[in-house]
C-alpha positions as CSV (number, residue, x, y, z in Angstrom):
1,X,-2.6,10.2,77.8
2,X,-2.1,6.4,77.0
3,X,0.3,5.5,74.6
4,X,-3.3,4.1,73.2
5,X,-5.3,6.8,73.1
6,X,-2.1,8.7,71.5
7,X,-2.2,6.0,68.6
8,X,-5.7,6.3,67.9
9,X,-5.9,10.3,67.9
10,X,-3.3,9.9,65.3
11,X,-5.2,7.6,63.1
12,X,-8.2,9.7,63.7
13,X,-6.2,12.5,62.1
14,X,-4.7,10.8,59.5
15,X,-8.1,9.3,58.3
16,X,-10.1,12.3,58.8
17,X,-10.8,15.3,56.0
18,X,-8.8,17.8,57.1
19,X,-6.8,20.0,54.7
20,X,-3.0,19.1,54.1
21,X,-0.6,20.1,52.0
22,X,-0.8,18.0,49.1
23,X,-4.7,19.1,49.0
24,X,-3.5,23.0,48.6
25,X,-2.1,22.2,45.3
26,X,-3.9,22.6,42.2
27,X,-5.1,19.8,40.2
28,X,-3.3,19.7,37.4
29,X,0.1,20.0,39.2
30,X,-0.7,17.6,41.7
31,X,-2.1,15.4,38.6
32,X,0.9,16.2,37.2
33,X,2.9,15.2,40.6
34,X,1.1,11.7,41.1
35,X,1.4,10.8,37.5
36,X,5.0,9.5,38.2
37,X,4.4,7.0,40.3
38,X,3.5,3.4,39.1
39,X,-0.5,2.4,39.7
40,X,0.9,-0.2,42.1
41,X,2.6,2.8,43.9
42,X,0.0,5.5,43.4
43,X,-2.7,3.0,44.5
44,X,-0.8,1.8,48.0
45,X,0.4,5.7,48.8
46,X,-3.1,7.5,48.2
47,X,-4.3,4.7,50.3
48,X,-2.6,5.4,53.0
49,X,-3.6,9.3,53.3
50,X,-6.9,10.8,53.9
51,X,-10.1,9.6,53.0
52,X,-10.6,11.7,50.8
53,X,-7.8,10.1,48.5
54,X,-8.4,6.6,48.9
55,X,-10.1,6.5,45.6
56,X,-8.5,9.2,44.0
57,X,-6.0,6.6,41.7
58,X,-9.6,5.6,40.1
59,X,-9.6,8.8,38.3
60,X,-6.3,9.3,37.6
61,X,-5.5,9.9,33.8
62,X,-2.0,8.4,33.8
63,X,-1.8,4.8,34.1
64,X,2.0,2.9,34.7
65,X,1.8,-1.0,34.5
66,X,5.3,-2.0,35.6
67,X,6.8,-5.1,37.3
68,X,7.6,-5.1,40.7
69,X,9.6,-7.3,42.8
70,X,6.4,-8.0,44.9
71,X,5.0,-9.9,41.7
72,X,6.4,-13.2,41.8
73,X,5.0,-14.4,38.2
74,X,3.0,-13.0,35.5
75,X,-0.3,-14.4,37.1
76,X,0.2,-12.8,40.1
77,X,1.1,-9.1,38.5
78,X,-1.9,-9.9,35.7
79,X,-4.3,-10.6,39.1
80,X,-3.2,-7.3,40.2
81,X,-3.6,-5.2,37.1
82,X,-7.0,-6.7,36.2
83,X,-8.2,-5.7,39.8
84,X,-6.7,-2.2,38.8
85,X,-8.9,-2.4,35.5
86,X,-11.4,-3.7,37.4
87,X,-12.3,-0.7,40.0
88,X,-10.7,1.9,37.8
89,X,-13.5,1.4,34.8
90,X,-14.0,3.4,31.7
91,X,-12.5,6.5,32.6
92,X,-10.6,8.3,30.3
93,X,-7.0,8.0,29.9
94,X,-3.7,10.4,28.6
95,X,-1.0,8.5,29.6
96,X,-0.9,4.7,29.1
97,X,3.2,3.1,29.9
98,X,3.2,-0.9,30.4
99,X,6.6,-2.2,30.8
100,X,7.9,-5.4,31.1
101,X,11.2,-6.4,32.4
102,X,11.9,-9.5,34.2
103,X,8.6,-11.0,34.3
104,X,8.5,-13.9,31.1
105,X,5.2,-14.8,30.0
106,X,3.7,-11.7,29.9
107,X,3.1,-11.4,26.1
108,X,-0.6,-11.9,26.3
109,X,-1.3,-10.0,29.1
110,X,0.1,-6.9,27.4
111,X,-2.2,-7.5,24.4
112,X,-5.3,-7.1,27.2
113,X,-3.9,-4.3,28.7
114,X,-3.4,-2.2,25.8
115,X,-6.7,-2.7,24.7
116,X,-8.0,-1.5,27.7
117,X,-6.2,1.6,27.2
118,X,-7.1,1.9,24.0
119,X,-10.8,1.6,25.3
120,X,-10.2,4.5,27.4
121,X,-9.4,7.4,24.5
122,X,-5.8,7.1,25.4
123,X,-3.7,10.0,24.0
124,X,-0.3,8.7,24.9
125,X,1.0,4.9,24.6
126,X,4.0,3.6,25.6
127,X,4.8,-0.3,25.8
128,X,8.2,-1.2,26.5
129,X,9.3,-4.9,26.2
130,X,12.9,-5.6,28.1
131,X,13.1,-9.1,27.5
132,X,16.7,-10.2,26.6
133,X,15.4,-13.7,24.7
134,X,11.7,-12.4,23.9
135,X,9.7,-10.3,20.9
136,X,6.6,-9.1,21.6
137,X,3.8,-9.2,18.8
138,X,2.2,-6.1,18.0
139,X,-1.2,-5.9,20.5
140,X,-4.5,-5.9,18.8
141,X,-6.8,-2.8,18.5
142,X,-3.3,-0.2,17.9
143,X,-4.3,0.7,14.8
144,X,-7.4,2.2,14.7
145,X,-8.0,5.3,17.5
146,X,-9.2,9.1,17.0
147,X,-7.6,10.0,20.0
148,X,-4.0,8.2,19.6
149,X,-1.3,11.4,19.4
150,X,2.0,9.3,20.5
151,X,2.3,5.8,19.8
152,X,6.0,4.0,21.3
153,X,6.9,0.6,20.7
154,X,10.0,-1.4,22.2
155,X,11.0,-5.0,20.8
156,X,8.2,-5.6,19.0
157,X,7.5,-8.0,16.4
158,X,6.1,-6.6,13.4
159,X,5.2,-9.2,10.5
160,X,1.9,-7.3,9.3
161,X,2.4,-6.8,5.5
162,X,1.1,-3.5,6.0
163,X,1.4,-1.8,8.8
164,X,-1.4,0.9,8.3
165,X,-2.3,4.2,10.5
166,X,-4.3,5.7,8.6
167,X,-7.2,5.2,10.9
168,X,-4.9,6.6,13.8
169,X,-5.7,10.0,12.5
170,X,-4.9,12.1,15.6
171,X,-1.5,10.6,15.5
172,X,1.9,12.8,15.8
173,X,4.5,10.7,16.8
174,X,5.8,7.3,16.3
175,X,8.7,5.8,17.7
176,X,9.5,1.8,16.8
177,X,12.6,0.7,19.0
178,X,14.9,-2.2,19.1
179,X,12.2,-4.3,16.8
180,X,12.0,-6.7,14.3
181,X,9.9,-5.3,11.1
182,X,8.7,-7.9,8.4
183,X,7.0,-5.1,7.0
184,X,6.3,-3.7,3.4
185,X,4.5,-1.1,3.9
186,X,4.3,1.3,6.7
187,X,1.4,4.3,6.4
188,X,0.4,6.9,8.3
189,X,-0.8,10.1,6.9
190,X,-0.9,12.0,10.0
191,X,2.2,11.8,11.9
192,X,4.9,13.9,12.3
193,X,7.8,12.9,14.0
194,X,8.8,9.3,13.0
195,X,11.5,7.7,15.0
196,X,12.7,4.4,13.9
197,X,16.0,3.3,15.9
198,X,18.1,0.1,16.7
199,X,15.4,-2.1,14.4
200,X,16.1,-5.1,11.7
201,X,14.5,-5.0,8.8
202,X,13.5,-8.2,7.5
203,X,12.2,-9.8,4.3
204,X,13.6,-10.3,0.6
205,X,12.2,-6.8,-0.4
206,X,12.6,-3.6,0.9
207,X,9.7,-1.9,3.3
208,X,8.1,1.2,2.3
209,X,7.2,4.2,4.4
210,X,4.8,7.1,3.7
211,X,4.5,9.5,5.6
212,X,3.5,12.7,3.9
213,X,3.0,15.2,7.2
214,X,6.5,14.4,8.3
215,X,8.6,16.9,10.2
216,X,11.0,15.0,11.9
217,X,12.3,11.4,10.4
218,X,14.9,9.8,12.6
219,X,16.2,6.1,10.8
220,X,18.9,5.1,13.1
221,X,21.5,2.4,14.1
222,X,19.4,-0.1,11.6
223,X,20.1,-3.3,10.1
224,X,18.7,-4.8,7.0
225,X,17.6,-3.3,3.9
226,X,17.3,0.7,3.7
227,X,13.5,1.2,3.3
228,X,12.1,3.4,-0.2
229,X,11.0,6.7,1.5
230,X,7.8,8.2,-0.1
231,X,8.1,12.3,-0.7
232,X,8.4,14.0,2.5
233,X,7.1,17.4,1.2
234,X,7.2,18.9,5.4
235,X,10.3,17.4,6.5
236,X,12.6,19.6,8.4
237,X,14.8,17.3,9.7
238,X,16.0,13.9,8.9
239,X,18.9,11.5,9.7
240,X,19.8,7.8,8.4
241,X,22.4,5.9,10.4
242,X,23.2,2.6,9.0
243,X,24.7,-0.3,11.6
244,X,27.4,-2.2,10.6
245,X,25.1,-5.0,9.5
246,X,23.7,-3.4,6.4
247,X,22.2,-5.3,3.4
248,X,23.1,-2.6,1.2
249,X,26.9,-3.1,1.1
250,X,28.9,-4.6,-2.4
251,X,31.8,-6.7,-1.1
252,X,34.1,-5.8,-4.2
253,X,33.1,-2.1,-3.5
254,X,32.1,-0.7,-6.1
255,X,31.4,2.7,-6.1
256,X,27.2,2.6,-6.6
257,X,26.9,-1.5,-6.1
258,X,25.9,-3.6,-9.4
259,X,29.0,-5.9,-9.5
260,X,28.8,-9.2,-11.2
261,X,29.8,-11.4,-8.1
262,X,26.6,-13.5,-7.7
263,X,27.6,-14.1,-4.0
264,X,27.4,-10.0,-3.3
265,X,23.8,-10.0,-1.9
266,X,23.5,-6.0,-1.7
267,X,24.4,-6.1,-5.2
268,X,22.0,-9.0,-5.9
269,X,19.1,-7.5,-4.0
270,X,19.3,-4.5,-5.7
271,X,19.1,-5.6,-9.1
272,X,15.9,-5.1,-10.8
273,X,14.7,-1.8,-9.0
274,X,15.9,0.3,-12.1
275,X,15.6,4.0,-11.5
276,X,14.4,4.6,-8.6
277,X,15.5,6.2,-5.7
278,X,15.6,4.5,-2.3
279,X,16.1,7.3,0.3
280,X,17.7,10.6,-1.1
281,X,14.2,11.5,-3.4
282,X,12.1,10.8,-0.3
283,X,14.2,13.2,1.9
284,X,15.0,16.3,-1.1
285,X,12.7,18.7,1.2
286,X,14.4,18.9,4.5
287,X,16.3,21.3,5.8
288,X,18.7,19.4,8.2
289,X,20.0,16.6,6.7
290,X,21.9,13.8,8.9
291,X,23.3,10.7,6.6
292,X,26.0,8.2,8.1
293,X,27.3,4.8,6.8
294,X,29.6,2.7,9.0
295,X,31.9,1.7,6.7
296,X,32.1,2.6,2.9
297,X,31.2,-0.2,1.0
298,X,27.4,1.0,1.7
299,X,26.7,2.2,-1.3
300,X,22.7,3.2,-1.3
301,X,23.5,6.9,-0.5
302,X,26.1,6.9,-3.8
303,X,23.9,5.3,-5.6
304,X,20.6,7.9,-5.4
305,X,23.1,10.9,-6.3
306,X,23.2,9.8,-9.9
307,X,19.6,10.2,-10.1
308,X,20.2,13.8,-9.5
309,X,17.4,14.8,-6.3
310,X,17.7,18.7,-5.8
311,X,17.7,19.4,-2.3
312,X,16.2,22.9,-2.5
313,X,15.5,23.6,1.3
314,X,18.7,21.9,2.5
315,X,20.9,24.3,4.9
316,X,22.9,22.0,7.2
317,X,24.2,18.7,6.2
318,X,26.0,16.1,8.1
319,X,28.1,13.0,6.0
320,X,30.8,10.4,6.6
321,X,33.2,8.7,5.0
322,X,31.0,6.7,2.5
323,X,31.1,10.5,0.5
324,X,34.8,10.8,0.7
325,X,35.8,7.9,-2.1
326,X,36.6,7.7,-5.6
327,X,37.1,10.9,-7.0
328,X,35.2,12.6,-4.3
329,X,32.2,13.5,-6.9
330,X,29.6,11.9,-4.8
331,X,30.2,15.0,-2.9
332,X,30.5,17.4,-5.2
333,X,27.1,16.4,-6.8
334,X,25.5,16.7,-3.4
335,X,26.8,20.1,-2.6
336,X,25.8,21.5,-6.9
337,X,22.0,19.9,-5.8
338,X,21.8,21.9,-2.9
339,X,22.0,25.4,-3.7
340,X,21.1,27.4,-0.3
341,X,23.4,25.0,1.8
342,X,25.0,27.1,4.8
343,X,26.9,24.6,6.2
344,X,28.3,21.1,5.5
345,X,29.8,18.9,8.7
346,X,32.1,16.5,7.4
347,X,32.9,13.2,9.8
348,X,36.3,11.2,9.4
349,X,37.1,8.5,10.5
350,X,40.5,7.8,12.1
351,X,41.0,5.0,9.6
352,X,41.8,4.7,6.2
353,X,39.3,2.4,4.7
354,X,41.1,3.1,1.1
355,X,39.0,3.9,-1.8
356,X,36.0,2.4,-3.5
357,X,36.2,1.3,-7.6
358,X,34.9,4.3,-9.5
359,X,32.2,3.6,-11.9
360,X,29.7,5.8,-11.0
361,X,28.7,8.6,-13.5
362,X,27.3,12.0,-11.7
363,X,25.4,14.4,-13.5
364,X,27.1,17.7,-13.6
365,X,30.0,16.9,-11.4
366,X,32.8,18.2,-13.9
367,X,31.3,21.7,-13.8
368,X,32.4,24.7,-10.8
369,X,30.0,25.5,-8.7
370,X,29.6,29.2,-6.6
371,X,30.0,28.4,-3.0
372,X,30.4,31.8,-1.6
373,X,27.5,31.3,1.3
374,X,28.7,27.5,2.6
375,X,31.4,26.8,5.4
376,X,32.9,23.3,5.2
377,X,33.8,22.1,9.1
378,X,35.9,18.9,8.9
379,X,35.8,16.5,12.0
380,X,38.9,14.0,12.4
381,X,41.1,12.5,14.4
382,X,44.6,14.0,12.4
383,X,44.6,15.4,8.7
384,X,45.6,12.7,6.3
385,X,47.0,12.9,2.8
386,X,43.5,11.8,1.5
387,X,41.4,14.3,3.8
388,X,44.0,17.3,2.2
389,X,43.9,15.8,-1.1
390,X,40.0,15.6,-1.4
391,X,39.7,18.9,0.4
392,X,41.4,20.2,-2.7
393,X,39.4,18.5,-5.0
394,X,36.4,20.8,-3.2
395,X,38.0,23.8,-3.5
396,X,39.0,23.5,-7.3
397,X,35.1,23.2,-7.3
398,X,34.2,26.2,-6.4
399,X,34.6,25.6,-2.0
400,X,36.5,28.8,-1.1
401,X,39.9,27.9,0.7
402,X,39.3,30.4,3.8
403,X,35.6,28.3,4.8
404,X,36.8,25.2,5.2
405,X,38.1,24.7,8.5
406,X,39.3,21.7,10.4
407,X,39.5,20.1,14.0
408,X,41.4,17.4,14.9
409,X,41.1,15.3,18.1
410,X,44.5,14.8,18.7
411,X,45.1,18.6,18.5
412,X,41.9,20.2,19.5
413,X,41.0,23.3,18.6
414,X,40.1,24.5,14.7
415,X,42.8,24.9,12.0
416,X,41.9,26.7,8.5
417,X,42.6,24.8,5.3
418,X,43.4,28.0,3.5
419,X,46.5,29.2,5.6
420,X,47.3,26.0,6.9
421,X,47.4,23.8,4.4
């Protein structure tokens, strides 16, 4: 046979409807396999298998918009994703991800894009924006879907006053990454796992979040202002990690802010909100609590312990430094307002940042306390005279001697206060 004849029996094959292996599989695992690939990929590989695939990306219910190096410009890859759009039509969509990476001018493409998803019931939304020198604004049309369960933003730029989802009401989970928020208000009465992380926010007062349904509230590596945290009566876990560049710092240190230096501006932004609490209130229903500063002169924590919250449900709790100054009652009020706490993770830091001016007055921290149930696990790099001496301080409150137990990095390995020290 000709080398001829030999190529076209081959393309004979390969075009025709016979069964292969791909084929045997059922749908939703081989759904599940072609939901990886990027439309530009799904849409050249199907193509090139039988003819039975060729139109099989149409009905696909994951679409991935992602740059490639074929696309020299953002004309050329918005030519290729309307053509996409185009022959693809109304059909219902799960998974939506559009990211952007290289490409500049792509801004207003990902606007169209995400209302086409949107048009298509989408369930799952993901836009990621990887622009070193560009913010994306917030696309039209995100804000109002029955179908919307996951919702995940990257470098956005939020400026809407209020960011509202209540008319997202199938919505679960939100996650807002390495943004900008000029925000008030954020709403959204349905979701449950809230993930805010590496974000600034902006503006002369602070934002507001409610979120009543919340199970899981993850604030981390943030700069700006700490945001007023609405009652969280579901929450089961919740950590706040400030960055360094925190608005809610007093540069004489005092213990709970409200110096008289009119150049402090964490002291100065916090005058006039009375007695109200910022963060602790909001999160008094969770179970696992996560709260880190980094560096002590953040003094928002500090300052919504002398409003006395009750943390009722709390069984773990992780803390920093920013509860180890003064006379160490910051902590002691903490652990007499939580009374089922199990255990308490403390985090040191190898420096001594020295203390903080006292000042603050905490309601019930000169009374013992019983407890008998909690173990104390202290994490630093060696034991210094203030760890030992405020270690004391907790067991003259009531912290038994032989459940507080210490690991050092230099040493490894766990050391007990009681026969150690």
């Amino acid at each position: 046979m000709s080398p001829g004849s030999k190529a076209s029996k081959m393309q004979e094959k390969a075009s025709g409807d016979d069964e292969d292996c791909l084929s045997a599989l059922p749908e939703d695992i081989l759904n599940y396999i072609l939901s990886f690939l990027s439309s530009r990929e799904l849409v050249q590989g199907t193509c090139l298998l039988a003819r039975k695939w060729r139109n099989r990306w149409k009905s696909m219910p994951v679409l991935r918009v992602s740059e490639d190096d074929i696309f020299e410009n953002a004309h050329e890859m918005n030519k290729f994703v309307n053509h996409l759009i185009f022959h693809r039509g109304p059909n219902t969509l799960v998974e939506c991800e559009i990211y952007m990476g290289h490409i500049d001018d792509t801004f207003g493409y990902v606007d169209l894009w995400a209302r086409y998803a949107m048009s298509c019931e989408v369930q799952i939304l993901c836009i990621i924006i990887d622009l070193p020198d560009g913010w994306c604004p917030l696309p039209t049309k995100l804000l109002v879907s029955d179908h919307l369960t996951t919702l995940e933003l990257w470098r956005m730029q939020l400026v809407e006053p209020l960011l509202d989802f209540s008319r997202c009401s199938a919505l679960q989970e939100l996650k807002i990454i390495h943004s900008s928020l000029n925000v008030r208000h954020i709403i959204s009465p349905s979701v449950k796992r809230l993930r805010i992380q590496e974000c600034r926010f902006l503006g002369d007062a602070r934002a507001r979040i409610s979120a009543p349904n919340l199970i899981v509230f993850e604030l981390v590596s943030f700069s700006g202002c700490t945001p007023f945290l609405d009652n969280m009566p579901q929450l089961v876990s919740a950590s706040i990690c400030h960055e360094e560049d925190s608005r809610d710092c007093c540069r004489s240190k005092f213990e709970i802010g409200g110096c008289a230096d009119v150049s402090c501006q964490g002291c100065a932004h916090n005058r006039g909100e009375g007695n109200k609490s910022v963060s602790l209130e909001g999160l008094s229903h969770a179970l696992h609590l996560q709260l880190l500063t980094s560096k002590v002169e953040m003094f928002i924590f500090r300052r919504d312990l002398t409003l006395c919250p009750v943390f009722c449900k709390l069984k773990t709790l992780i803390i920093n430094d920013w509860c180890m100054v003064a006379n160490v009652h910051a902590l002691i009020v903490f652990l007499q307002h939580s009374p089922v706490l199990e255990k308490l993770t403390l985090l040191i830091s190898e420096a001594d940042e020295g203390e903080v001016a006292k000042g603050a007055k905490y309601e019930g921290a000169q009374q013992p306390f019983d407890f008998k149930q909690l173990t104390v696990e202290v994490e630093c790099f060696k034991i210094s005279e203030r760890i030992k001496k405020n270690l004391k301080v907790l067991t003259t409150f009531g912290v038994p001697p032989g459940q507080i137990k210490i690991h050092q990095s230099s040493m490894g390995g766990f050391c007990s206060f009681a026969s150690d020290y």
